[in-house]
C-alpha positions in Angstrom: 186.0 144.5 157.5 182.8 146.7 157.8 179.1 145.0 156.5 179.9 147.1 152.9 182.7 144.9 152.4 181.2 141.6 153.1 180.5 138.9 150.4 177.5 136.6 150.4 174.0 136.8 151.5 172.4 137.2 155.2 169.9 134.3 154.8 168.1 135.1 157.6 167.1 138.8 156.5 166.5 137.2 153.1 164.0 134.5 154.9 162.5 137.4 157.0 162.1 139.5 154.1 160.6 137.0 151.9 157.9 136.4 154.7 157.1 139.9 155.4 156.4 140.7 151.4 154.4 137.3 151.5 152.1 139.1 154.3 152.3 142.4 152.7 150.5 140.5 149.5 147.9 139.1 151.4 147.1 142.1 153.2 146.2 143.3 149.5 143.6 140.9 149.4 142.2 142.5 152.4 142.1 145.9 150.8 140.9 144.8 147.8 138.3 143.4 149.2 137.5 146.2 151.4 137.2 148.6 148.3 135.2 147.0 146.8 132.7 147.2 149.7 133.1 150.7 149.8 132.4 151.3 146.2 129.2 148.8 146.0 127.7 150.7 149.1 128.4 154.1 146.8 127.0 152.6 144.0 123.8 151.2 145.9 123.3 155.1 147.2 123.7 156.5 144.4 121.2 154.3 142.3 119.4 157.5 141.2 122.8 158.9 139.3 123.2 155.8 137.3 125.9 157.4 135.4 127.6 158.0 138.7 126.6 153.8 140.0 128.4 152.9 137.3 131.3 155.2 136.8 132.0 154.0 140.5 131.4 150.3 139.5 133.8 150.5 136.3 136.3 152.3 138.5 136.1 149.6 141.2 136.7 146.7 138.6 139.7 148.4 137.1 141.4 149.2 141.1 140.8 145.6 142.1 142.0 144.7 139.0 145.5 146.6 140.0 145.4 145.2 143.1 145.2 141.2 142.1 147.9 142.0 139.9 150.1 144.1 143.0 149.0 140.7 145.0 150.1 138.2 142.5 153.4 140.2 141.8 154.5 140.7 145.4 153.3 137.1 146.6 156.1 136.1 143.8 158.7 138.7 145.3 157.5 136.8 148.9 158.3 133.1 147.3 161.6 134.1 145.2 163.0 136.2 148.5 162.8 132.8 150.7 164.0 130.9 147.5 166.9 132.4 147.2 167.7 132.3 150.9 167.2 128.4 150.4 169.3 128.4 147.6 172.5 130.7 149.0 172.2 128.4 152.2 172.9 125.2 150.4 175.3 127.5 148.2 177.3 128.2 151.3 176.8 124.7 153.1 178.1 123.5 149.5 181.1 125.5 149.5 182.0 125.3 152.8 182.2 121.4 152.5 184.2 122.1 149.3 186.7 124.3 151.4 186.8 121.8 154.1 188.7 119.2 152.1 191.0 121.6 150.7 191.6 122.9 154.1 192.5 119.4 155.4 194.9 118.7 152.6 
């Protein structure tokens, strides 16, 4: 029986999935907090173009903005991944207990 046959879930890729989009999200943070840097410092040098400061401080808001929300949403992916893993464990655990007593009969 090849993997494309198999039933069920591989818990442990689930759980190692889970963690990796749970980093991925807080690495978002990072960035988002790097661009904002950037785009302060662009702002600050261009204080003489005060349509440009504030184009760059409007377009700043709105990225970070995007980026909170692309945090949020894969820190939720990160949680429900190793959820799930929890929950097919004690699915299979469940049912293999089930499928014990039957065997035995």
């Amino acid at each position: 029986m090849g993997a494309e046959d198999e039933v069920g879930v591989d818990t442990a890729a689930a759980d190692r999935s889970g963690t990796e989009t749970a980093t991925l999200a807080q690495r978002y943070a990072g960035i988002s907090t790097s661009f904002q840097t950037e785009l302060s410092q662009l702002s600050e040098a261009s204080c003489n173009e005060m349509p440009v400061a504030n184009s760059a401080l409007d377009y700043c808001a709105d990225v970070v903005g995007q980026l909170t929300a692309l945090q949020a949403h894969t820190s939720t992916l990160g949680t429900s991944a190793v959820a799930g893993a929890a929950a097919a464990r004690r699915a299979d655990g469940e049912i293999g207990t089930g499928l014990g007593s039957v065997y035995a009969a």
